[in-house]
BALUM-167251 format. One line per field, with one value per residue (C-alpha): residue number from 1; residue in three letters; chain; y, x, z. Coordinates in Angstrom, 3 decimals. Layout:
<nodes>
n = (NUM,...)
res = (Ala,...)
chain = (A,...)
north = (Y,...)
east = (X,...)
up = (Z,...)
</nodes>
This chain:
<nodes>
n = (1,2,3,4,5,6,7,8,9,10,11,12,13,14,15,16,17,18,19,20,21,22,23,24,25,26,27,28,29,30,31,32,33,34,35,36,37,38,39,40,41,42,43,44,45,46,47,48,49,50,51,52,53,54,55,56,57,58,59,60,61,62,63,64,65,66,67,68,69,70,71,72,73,74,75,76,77,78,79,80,81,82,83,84,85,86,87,88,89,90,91,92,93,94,95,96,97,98,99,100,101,102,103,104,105,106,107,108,109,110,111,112,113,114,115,116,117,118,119,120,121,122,123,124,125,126,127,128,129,130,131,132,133,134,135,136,137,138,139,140,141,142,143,144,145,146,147,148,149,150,151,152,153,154,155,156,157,158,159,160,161,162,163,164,165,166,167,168,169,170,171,172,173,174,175,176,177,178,179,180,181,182,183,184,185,186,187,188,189,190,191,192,193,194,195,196,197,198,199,200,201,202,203,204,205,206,207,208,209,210,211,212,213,214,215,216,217,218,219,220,221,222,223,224,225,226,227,228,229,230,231,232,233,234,235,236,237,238,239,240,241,242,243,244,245,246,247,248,249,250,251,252,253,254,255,256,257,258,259,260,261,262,263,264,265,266,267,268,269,270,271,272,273,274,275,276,277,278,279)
res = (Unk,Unk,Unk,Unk,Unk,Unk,Unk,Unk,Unk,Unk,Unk,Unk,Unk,Unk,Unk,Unk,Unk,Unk,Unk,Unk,Unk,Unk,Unk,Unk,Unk,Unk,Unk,Unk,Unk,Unk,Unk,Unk,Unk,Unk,Unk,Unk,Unk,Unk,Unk,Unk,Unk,Unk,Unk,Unk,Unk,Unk,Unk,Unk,Unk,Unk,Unk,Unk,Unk,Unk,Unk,Unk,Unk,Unk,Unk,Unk,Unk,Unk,Unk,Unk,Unk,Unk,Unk,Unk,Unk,Unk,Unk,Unk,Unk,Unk,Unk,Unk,Unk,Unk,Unk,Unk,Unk,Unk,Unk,Unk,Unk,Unk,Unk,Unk,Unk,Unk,Unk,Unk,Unk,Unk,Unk,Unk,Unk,Unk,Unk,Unk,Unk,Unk,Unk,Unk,Unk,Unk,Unk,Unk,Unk,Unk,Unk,Unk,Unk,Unk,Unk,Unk,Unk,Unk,Unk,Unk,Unk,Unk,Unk,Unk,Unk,Unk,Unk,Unk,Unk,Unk,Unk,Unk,Unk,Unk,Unk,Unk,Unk,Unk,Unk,Unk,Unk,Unk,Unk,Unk,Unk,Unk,Unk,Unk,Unk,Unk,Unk,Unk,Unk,Unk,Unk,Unk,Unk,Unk,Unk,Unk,Unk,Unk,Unk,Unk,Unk,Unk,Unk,Unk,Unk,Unk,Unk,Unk,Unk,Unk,Unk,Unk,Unk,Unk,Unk,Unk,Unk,Unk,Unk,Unk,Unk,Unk,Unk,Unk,Unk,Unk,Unk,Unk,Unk,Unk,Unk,Unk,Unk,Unk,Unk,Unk,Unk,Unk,Unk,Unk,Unk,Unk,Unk,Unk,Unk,Unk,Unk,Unk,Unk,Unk,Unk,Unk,Unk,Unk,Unk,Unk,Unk,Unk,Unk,Unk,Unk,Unk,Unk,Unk,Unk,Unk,Unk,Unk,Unk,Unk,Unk,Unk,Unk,Unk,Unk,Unk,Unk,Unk,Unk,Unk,Unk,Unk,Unk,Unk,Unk,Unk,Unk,Unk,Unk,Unk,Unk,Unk,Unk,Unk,Unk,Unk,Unk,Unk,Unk,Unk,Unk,Unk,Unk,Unk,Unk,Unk,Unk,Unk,Unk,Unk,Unk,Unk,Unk,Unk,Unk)
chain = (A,A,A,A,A,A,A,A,A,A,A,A,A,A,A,A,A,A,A,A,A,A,A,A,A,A,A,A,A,A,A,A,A,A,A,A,A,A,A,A,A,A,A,A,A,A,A,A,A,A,A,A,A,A,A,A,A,A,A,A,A,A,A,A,A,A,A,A,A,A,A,A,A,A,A,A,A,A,A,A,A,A,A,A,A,A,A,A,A,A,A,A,A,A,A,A,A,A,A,A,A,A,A,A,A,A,A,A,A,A,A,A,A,A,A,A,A,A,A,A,A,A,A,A,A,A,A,A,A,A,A,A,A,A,A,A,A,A,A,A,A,A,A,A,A,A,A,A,A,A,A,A,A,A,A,A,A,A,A,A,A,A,A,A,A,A,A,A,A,A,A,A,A,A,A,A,A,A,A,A,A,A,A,A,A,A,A,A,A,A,A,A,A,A,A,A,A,A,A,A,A,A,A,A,A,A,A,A,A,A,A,A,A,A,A,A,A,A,A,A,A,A,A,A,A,A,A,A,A,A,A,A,A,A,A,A,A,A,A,A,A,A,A,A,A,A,A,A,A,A,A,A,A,A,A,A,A,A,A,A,A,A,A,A,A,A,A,A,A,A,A,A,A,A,A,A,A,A,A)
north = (3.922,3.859,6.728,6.719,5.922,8.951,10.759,9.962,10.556,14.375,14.698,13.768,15.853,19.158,18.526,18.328,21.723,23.462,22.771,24.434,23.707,19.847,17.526,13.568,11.136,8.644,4.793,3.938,1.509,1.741,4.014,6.689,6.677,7.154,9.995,11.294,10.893,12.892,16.078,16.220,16.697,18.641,21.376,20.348,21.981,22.925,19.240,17.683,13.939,12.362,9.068,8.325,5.918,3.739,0.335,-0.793,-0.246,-2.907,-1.298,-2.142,-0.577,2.906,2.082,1.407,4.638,6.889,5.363,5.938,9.346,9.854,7.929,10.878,13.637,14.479,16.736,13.983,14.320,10.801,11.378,9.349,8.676,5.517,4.830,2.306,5.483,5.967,3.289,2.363,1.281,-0.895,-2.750,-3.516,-2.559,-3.018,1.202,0.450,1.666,4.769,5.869,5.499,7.334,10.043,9.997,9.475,12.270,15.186,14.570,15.727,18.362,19.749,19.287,20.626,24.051,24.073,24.697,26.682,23.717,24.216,20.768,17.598,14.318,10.555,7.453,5.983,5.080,3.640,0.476,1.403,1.765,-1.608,-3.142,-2.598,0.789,2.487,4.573,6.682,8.003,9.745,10.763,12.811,14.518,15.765,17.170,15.189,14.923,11.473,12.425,9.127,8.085,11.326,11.109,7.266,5.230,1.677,-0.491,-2.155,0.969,2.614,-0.430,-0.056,3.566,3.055,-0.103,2.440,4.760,2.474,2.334,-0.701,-1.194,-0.989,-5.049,-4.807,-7.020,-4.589,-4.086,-3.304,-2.282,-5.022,-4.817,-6.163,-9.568,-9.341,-10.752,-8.059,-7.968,-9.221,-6.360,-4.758,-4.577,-3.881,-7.514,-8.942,-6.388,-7.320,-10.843,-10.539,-8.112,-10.734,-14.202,-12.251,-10.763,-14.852,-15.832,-13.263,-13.714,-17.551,-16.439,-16.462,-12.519,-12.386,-13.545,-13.165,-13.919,-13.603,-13.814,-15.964,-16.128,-18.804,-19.846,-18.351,-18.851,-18.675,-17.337,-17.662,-18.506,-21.710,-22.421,-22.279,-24.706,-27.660,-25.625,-24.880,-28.224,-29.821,-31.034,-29.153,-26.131,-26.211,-27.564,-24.052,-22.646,-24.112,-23.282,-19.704,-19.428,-20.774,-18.417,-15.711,-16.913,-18.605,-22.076,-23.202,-22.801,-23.205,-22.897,-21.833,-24.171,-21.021,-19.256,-15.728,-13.478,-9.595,-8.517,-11.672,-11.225,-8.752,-12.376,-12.461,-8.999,-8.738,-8.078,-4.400,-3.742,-5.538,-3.763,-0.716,2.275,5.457,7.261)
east = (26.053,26.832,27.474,24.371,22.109,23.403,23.100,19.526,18.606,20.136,18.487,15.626,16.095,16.467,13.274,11.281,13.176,12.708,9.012,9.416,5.873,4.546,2.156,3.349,0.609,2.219,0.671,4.018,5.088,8.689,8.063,6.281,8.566,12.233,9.740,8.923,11.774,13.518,10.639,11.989,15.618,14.564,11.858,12.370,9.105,7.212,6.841,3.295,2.879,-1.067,-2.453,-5.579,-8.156,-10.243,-12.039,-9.377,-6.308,-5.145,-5.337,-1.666,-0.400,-2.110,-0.856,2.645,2.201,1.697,4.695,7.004,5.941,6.587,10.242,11.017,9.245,7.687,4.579,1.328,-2.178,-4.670,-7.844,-10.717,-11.595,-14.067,-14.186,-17.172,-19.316,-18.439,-20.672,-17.570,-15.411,-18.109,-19.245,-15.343,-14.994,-11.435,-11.020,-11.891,-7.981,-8.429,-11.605,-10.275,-7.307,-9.362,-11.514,-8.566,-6.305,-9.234,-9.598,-5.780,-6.389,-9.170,-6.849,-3.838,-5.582,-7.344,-3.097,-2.143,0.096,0.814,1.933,1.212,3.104,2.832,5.185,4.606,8.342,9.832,8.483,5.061,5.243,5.539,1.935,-2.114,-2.095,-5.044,-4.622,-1.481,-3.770,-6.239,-2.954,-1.545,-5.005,-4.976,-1.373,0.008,3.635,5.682,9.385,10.530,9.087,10.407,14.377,13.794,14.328,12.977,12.107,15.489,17.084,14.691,15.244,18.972,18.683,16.296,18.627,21.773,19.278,18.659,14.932,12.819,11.236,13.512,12.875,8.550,6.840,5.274,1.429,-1.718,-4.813,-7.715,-9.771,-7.575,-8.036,-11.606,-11.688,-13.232,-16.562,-17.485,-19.074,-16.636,-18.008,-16.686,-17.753,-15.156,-12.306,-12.256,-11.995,-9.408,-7.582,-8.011,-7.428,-3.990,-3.486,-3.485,-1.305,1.304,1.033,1.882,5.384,4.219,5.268,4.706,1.367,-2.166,-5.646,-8.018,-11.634,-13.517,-17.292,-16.724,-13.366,-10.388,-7.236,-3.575,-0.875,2.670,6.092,6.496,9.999,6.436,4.167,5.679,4.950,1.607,0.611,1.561,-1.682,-1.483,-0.996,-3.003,-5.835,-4.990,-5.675,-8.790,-10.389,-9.383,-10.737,-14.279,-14.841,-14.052,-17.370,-15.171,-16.060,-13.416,-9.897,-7.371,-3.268,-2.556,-0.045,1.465,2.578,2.365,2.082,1.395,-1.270,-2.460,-6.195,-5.246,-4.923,-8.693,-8.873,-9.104,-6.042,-6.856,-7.116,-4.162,-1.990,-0.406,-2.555,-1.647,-0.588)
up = (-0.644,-4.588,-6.390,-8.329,-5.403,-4.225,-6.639,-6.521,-3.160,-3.534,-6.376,-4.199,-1.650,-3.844,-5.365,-2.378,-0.921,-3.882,-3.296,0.288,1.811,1.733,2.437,2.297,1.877,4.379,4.635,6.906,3.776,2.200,-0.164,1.677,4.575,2.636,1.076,4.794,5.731,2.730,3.224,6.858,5.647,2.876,4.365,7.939,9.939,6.053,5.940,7.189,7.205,6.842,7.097,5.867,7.875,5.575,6.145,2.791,5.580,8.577,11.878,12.161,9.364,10.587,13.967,12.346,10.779,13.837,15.454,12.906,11.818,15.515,15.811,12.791,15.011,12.287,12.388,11.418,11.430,10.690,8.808,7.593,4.446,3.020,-0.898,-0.049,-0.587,-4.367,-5.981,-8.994,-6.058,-3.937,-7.258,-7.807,-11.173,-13.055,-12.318,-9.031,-8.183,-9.984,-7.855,-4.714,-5.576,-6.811,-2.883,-1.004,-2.224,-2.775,1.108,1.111,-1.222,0.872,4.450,1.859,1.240,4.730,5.968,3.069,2.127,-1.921,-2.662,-2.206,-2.247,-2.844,-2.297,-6.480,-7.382,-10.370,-10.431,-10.537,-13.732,-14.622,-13.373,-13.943,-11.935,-12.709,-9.560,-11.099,-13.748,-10.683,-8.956,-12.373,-13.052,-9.158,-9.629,-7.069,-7.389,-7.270,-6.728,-5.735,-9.722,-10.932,-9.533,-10.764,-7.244,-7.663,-4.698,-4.413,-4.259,-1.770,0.945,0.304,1.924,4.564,5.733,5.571,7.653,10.422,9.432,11.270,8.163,5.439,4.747,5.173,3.287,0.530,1.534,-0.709,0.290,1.637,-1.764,-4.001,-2.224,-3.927,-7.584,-9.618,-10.152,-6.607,-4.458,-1.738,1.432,5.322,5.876,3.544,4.569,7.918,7.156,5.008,7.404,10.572,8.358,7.335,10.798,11.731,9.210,10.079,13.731,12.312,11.070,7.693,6.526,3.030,1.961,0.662,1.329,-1.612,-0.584,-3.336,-2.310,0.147,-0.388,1.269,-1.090,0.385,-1.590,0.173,-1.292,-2.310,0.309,3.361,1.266,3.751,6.787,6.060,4.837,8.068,9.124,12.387,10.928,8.554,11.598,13.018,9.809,8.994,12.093,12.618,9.333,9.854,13.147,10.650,8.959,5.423,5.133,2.591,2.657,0.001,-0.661,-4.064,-5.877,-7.850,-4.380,-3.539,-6.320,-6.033,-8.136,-8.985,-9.177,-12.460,-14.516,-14.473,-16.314,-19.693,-22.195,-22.861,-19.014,-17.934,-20.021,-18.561,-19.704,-18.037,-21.027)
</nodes>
């Protein structure tokens, strides 16, 4: 490992122990699991990890969770939560990020004080900082703390330890949650989530890893990198495709020409939103 990755990670690691008592917000993602995994070696037993249950959230990914928080016999605890209730975040408005932010982690603040647990912790790192994140502005009001952000690890960096770690998932196709398949503006509803969910559950279980399904009224639009655009044009495949698709109840299906872009439903925002404005 290089010296200043290092140097990081302790740096890490002291942080979180001088904290002594914590609570990780833990989605099983990259992120949250080199953070896990650094509470553990920091505060050993004083660290409690807690995945959240919404309808925005795969199955697999809280499965994939609960294993590893188990793998790292960690102490971890699932709990539901559903944004749909809070009328900003159904109506999918450009905040919607920042209001489901705001339910999801007063649940933990509520479980946090129910266990006498002082602080609590979130996976944002470096990077974060450089996209339409509306989210980190509900996380700084609720005094959650970011230490992967704070000690400066960017993604790159944060794979590079959990490879050296031996972690399954130190290569995992970043997720986001299931409603930002849904072009702002259009109304969020469990209906929608699941499809998206199962149409990318199919994909995946197609070989293709990193992708996206955005949900456009009736039209189902691919994003995947560009090197898969002959694979999924083969007419079989894209037969298979089709059809899947329809059962799910979308009539339409579409591959985007651009390929697979994170975050690329915040090009239909305008200027002043898209900008990063968490000051």
């Amino acid at each position: 490992m290089l010296y200043l990755l290092k140097n990081k990670l302790n740096a890490l690691i002291k942080k979180i122990k001088n904290l002594d008592s914590v609570l990780v917000a833990f989605s099983g993602g990259t992120d949250s699991t080199l953070l896990l995994a650094a509470a553990k070696e920091a505060v050993g037993k004083k660290c409690l990890g807690v995945t959240i249950d919404a309808p925005i959230f795969s199955r697999e990914e809280i499965s994939q969770a609960q294993l590893l928080a188990q793998n790292l016999g960690i102490r971890h605890m699932i709990i539901k939560a559903d944004p749909l209730i809070i009328p900003e975040f159904k109506n999918n408005v450009p905040q919607r990020c920042y209001y489901c932010k705001r339910n999801l982690f007063e649940e933990l603040i509520k479980l946090a004080r129910h266990k006498n647990i002082p602080y609590i912790l979130d996976g944002t790192n470096a990077d974060d900082s450089f996209d339409y994140r509306p989210g980190l502005r509900a996380i700084k009001e609720l005094g959650i703390i970011s230490p992967l952000w704070e000690v400066g690890l960017i993604k790159g960096e944060i794979r590079e330890i959990l490879k050296e770690w031996k972690f399954s998932n130190w290569n995992r196709a970043s997720q986001a949650c299931l409603a930002t398949r849904i072009p702002y503006g259009e109304q969020i509803t469990p209906k929608k989530l699941r499809q998206v969910e199962q149409a990318e559950r199919f994909l995946k279980n197609m070989g293709f890893s990193e992708m996206r399904v955005r949900l456009h009224g009736p039209i189902a639009r691919i994003e995947i990198p560009e090197e898969h655009f002959k694979l999924i044009l083969h007419r079989s495949t894209r037969k298979k495709i089709t059809a899947a698709f329809e059962s799910l109840g979308i009539p339409f299906t579409a591959v985007d020409l651009s390929g697979f872009r994170s975050g690329s439903l915040n090009r239909l925002l305008p200027k002043e939103e898209n900008r990063n404005n968490e000051k």
